[in-house]
C-alpha positions as CSV (number, residue, x, y, z in Angstrom):
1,X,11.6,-61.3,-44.6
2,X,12.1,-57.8,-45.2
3,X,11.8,-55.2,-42.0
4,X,9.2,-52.6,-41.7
5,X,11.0,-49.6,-41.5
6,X,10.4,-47.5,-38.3
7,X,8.2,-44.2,-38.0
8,X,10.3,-41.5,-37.2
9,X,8.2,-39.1,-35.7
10,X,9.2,-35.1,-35.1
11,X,7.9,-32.9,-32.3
12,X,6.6,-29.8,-34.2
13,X,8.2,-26.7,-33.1
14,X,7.6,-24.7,-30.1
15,X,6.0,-21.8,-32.0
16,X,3.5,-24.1,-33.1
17,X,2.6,-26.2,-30.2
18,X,1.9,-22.8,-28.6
19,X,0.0,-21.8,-31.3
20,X,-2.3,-24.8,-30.7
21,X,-2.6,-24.7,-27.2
22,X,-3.1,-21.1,-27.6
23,X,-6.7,-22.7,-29.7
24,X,-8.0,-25.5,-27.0
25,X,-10.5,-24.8,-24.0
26,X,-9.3,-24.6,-20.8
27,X,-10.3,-28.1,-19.7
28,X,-8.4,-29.3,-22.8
29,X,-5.0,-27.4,-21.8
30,X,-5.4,-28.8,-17.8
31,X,-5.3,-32.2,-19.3
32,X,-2.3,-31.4,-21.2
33,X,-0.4,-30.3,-18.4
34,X,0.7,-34.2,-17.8
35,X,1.7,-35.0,-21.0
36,X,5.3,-33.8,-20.6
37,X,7.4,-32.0,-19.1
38,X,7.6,-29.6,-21.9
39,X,3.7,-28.6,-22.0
40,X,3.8,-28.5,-18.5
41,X,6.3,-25.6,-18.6
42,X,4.9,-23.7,-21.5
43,X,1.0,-23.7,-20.4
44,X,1.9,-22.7,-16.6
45,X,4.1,-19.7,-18.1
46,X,2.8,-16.0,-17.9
47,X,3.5,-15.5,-21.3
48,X,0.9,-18.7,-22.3
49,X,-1.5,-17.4,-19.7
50,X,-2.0,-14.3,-20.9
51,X,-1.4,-14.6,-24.8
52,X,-4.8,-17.6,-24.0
53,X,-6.4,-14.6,-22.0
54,X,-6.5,-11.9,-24.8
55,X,-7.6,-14.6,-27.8
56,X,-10.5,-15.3,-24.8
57,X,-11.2,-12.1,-24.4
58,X,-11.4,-11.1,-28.1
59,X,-13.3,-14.1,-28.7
60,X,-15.7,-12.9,-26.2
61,X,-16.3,-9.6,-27.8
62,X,-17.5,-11.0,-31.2
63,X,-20.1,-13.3,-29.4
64,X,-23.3,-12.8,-31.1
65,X,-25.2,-12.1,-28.1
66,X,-26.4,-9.7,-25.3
67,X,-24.4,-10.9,-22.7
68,X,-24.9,-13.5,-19.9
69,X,-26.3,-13.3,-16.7
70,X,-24.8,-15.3,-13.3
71,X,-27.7,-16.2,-10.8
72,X,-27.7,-18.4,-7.7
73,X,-29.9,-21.5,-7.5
74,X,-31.4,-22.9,-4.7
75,X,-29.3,-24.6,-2.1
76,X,-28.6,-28.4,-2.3
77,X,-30.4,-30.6,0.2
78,X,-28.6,-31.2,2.9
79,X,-25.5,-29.0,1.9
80,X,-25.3,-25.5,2.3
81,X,-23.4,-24.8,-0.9
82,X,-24.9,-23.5,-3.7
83,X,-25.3,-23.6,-7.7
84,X,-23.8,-20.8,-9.7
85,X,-25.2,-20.5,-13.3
86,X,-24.1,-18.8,-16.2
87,X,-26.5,-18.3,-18.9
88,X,-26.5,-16.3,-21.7
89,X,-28.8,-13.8,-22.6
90,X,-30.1,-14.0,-26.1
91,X,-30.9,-11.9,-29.0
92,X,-34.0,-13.3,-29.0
93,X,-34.8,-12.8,-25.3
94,X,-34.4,-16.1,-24.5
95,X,-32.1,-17.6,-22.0
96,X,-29.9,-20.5,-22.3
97,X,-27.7,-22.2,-19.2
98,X,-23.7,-22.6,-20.4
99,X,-22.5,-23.8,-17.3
100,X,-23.1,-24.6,-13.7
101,X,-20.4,-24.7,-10.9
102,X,-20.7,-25.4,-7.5
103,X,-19.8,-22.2,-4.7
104,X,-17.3,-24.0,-2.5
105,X,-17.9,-21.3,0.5
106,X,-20.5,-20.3,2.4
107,X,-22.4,-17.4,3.0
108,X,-20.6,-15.1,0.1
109,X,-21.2,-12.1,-1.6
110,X,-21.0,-11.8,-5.2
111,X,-18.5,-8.7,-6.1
112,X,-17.3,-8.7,-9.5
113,X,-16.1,-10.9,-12.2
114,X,-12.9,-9.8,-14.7
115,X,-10.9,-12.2,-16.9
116,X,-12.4,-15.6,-15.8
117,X,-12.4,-14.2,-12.2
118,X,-14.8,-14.7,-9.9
119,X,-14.9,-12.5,-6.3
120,X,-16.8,-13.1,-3.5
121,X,-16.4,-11.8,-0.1
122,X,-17.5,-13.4,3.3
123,X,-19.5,-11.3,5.9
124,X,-17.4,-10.4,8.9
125,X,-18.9,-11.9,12.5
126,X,-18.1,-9.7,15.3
127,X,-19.0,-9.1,19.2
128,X,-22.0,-11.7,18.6
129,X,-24.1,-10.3,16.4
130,X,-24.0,-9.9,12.4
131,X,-22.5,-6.5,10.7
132,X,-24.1,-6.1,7.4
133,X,-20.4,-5.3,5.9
134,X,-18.3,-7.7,3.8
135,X,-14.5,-8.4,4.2
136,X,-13.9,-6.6,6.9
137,X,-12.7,-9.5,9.5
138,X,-13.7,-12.0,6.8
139,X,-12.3,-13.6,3.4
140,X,-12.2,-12.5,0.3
141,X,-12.2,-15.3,-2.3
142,X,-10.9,-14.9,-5.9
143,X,-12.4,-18.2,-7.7
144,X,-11.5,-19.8,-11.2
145,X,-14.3,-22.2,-11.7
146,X,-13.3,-23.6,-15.3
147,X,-9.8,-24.6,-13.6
148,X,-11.0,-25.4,-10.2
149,X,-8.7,-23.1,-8.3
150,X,-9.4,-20.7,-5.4
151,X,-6.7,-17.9,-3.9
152,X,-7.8,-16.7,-0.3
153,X,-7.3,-13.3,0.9
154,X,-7.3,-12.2,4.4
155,X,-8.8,-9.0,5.0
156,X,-6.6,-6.5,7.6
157,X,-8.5,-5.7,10.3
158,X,-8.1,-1.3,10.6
159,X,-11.2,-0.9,12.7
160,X,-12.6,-1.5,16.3
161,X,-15.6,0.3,15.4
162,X,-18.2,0.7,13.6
163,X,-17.3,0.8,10.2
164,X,-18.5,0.6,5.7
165,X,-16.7,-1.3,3.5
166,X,-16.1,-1.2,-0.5
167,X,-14.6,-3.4,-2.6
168,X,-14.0,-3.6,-6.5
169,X,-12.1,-6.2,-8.4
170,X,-10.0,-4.4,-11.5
171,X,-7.9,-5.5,-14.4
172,X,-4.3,-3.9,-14.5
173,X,-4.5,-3.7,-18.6
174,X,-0.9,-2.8,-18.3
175,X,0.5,-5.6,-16.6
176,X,-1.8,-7.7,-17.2
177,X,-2.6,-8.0,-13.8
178,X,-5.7,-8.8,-11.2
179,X,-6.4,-5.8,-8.2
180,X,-8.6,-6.3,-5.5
181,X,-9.6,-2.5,-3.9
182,X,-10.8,-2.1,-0.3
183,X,-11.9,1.0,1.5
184,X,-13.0,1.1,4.9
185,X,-14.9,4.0,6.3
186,X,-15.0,4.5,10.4
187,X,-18.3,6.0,10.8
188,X,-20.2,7.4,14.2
189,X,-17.3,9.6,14.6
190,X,-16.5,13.2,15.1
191,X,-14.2,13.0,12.8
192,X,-14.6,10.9,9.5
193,X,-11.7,8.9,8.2
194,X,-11.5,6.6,5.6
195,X,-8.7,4.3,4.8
196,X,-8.4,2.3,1.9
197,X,-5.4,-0.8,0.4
198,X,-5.4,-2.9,-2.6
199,X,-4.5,-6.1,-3.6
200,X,-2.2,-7.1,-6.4
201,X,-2.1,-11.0,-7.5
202,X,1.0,-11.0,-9.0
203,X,3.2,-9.7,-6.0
204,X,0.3,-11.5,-3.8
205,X,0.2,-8.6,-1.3
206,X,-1.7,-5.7,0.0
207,X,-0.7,-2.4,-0.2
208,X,-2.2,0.7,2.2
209,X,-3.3,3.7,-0.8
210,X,-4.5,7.3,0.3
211,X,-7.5,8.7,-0.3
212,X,-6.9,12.2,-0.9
213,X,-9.8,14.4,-1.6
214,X,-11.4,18.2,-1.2
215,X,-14.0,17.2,1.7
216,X,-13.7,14.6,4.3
217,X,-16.0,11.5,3.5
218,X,-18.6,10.5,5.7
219,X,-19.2,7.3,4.1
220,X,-19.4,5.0,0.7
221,X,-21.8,3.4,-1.2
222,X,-21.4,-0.3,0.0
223,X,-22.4,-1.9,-3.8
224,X,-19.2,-3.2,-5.4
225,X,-17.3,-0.9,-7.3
226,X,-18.0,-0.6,-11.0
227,X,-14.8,-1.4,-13.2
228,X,-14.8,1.3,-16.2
229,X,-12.2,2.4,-18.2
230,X,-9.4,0.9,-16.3
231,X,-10.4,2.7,-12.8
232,X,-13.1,1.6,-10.0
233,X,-15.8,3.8,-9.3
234,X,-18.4,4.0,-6.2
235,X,-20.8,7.0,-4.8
236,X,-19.2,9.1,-1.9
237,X,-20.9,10.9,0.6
238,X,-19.7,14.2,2.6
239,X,-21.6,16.3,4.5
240,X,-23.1,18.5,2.1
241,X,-22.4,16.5,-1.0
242,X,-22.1,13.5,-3.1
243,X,-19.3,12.7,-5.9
244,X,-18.1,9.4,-7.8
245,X,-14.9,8.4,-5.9
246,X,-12.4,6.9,-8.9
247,X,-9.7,4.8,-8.3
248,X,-7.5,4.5,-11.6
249,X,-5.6,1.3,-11.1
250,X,-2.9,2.0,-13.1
251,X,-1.2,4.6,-11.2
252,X,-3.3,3.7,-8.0
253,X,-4.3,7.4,-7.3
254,X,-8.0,8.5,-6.4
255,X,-9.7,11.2,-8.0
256,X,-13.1,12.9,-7.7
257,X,-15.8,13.0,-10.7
258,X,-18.7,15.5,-10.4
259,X,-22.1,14.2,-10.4
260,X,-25.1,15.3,-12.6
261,X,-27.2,18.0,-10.8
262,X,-29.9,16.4,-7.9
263,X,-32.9,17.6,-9.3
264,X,-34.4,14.3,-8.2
265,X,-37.6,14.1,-10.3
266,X,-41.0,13.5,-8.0
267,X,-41.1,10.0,-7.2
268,X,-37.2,8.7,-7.1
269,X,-35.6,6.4,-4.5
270,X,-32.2,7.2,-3.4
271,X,-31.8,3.6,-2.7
272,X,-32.4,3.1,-6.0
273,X,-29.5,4.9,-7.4
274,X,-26.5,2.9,-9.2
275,X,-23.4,3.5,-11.3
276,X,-23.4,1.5,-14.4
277,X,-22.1,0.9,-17.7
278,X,-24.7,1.8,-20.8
279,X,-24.0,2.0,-24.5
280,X,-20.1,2.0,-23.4
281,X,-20.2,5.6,-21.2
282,X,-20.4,5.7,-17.7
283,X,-23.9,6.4,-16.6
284,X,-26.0,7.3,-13.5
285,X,-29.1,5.2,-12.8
286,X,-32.3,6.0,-10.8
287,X,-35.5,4.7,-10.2
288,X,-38.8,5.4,-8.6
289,X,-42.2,4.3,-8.5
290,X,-43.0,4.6,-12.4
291,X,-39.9,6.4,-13.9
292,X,-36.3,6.1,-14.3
293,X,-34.1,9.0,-14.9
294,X,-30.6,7.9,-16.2
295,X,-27.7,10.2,-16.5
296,X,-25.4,9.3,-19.2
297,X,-21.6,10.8,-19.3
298,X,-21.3,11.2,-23.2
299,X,-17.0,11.7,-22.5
300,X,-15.4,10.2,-19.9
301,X,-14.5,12.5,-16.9
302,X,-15.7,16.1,-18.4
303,X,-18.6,17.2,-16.3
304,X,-20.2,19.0,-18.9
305,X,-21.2,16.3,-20.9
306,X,-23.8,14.5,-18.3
307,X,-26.9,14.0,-20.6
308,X,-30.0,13.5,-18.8
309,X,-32.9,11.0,-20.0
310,X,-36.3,10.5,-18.2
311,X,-38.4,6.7,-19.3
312,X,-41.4,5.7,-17.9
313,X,-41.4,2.4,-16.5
314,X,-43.1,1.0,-13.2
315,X,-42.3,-1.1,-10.4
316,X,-39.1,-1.8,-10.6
317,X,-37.8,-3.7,-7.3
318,X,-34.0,-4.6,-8.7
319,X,-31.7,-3.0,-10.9
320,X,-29.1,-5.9,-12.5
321,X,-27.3,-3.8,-15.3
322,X,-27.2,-2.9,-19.2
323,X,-26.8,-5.0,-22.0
324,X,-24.6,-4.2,-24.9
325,X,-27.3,-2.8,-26.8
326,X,-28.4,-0.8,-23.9
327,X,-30.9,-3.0,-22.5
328,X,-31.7,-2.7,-18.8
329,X,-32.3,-6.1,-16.7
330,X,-34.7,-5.7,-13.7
331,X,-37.2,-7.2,-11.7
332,X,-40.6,-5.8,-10.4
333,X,-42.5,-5.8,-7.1
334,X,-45.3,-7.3,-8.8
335,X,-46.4,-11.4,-8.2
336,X,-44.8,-13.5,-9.1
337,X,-41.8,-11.5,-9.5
338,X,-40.1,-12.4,-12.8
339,X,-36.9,-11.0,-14.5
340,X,-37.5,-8.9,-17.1
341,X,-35.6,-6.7,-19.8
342,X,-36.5,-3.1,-20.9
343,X,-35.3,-1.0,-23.9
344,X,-35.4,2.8,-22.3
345,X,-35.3,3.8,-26.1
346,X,-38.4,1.6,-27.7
347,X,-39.7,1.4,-24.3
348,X,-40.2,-2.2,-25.5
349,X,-40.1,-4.9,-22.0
350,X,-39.6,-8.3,-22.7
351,X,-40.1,-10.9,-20.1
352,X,-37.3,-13.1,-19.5
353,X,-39.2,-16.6,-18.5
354,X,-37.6,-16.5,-14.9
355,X,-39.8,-16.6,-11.9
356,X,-38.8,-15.5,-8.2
357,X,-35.4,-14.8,-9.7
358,X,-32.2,-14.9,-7.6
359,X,-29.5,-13.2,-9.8
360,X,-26.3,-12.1,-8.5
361,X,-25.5,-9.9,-11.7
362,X,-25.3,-9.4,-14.9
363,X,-22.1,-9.0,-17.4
364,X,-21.5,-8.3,-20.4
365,X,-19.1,-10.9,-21.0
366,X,-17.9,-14.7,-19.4
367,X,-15.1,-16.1,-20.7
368,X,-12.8,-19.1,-19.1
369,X,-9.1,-18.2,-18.0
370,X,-6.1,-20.2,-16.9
371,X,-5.6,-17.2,-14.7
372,X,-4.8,-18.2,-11.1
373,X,-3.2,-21.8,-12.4
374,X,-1.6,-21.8,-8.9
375,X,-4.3,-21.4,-6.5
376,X,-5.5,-24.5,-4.2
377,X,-7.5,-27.0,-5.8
378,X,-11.1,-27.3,-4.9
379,X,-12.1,-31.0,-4.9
């Protein structure tokens, strides 16, 4: 009897088993991770990482859709953690769930999301009673849901007093990086004073920044910051005026923008006012009882170009963001409060199917990462 000769069979080359990792979902990739020894090596290295971070990322950008928003469901019985969903905001005006992952901490605020990063922030308990600031005393959580991987950051206590905190989570395009900014305002003083450090994930440590402007600041907008054009941006307050405080996180330096004039139009809340990102410009959002007056910065950073536009719409309660195409997602004070999109140029409003909504945001774009591949496990 004549033997079967043996299958010979040859690991493709490197280049290529990249190349096909580089083309799996991230649950795929985890599994390979125990194959070898070999996989294991090349889909923990930086190089993988972020070579499967930019094909998301570009992926992302060619979805056929509006964007998704992320919105808090009710708490579990008996548990005190909480449903996060992910659903994706379609041309249509319809809204369909992705994915659901479970919060693993309690009692956290919703700051940003960048690259498959999630970041929440714990409100700080002090003296007894509870400070309406986040991160102060407390955590600040950067969470990777599709890989199941949390990275803690303790917060440096600078104050003793009463105090405002800001923080912004950033992408460091040039090193491909994650930045975590936090200013801290001591307020109730004679003299203001602000302080401010930032966090850099790949050197894992906080570093104190100065905040060097014309005035002294009083205080900051506590909303997170808004990432644009690789710098953080918030509303500061002196004593006789307001300005955008930008942080640019490549060279880490803070600079001043000018706002538009404050002709506040009859009928505008100031506590309706937010920075956001429309049609790709930085613009200025505000809102009152049956208007909203937006301020749109046709080129980044020169003054001059603020461009003022005045819509009509009523009772707007919550302000969530833009879509791509420039759509704005609110609520309204009316019953039963629903979520609800509006075009400020067709003046078209489109309810969105949700009622007594609880969303945390809204994005423009969710991908999933293998970024933080080395953060504790959450069972």
């Amino acid at each position: 009897m004549s033997q079967q000769p043996q299958r010979c069979f040859e690991r493709p080359p490197d280049d290529v088993v990249f190349d096909i990792l580089n083309r799996l979902p991230v649950k795929s990739i985890i599994r390979f991770r125990c194959v070898s020894k070999s996989l294991f090596s090349t889909i923990t290295s930086p190089n993988f990482i972020n070579k499967h971070l930019h094909r998301a990322k570009s992926l992302s950008n060619s979805n056929n859709h509006n964007g998704f928003l992320l919105s808090k469901a009710n708490p579990v019985a008996d548990s005190s953690e909480e449903d996060l969903c992910t659903v994706i905001y379609n041309n249509d005006y319809t809204l369909t769930e992705i994915c659901r992952f479970k919060i693993p901490f309690d009692d956290a605020r919703f700051l940003g999301f960048c690259n498959g990063i999630f970041c929440f922030a714990t409100y700080s308990l002090r003296k007894g009673f509870y400070r309406n600031c986040v991160g102060l005393n407390g955590i600040i959580y950067l969470w990777n849901p599709s890989i199941r991987k949390i990275k803690e950051l303790l917060a440096t206590p600078l104050y003793e007093v009463d105090h405002g905190v800001t923080l912004g989570l950033a992408y460091h395009s040039q090193n491909n990086d994650i930045k975590v900014l936090r200013i801290v305002c001591l307020i109730g003083q004679r003299v203001p004073h602000i302080d401010a450090e930032v966090y850099t994930l790949s050197t894992d440590s906080w570093k104190r920044v100065d905040v060097l402007v014309e005035s002294p600041i009083t205080r900051i907008n506590q909303s997170p910051c808004l990432f644009f054009n690789g710098a953080l941006h918030s509303i500061a307050y002196t004593q006789s005026r307001k300005f955008i405080l930008c942080f640019d996180v490549n060279d880490e330096i803070f600079r001043e923008i000018m706002l538009p004039p404050h002709n506040y139009l009859p009928g505008l809340f100031q506590t309706l006012e937010r920075l956001e990102v429309f049609k790709g410009s930085l613009a200025l959002f505000r809102f009152g009882e049956a208007l909203c007056q937006i301020w749109v910065m046709k080129e980044y950073g020169v003054v001059e170009s603020w461009t003022e536009h005045v819509v009509p719409v009523e009772n707007v309660s919550q302000f969530f963001g833009c879509t791509g195409s420039g759509e704005l997602v609110i609520t309204k004070s009316i019953v039963p409060h629903q979520l609800f999109s509006f075009d400020p140029e067709s003046r078209d409003e489109n309810n969105l199917g949700i009622l007594d909504p609880t969303p945390e945001a809204y994005i423009a774009n969710f991908m999933e990462s293998l970024v933080l591949l080395y953060g504790r496990l959450v069972i």
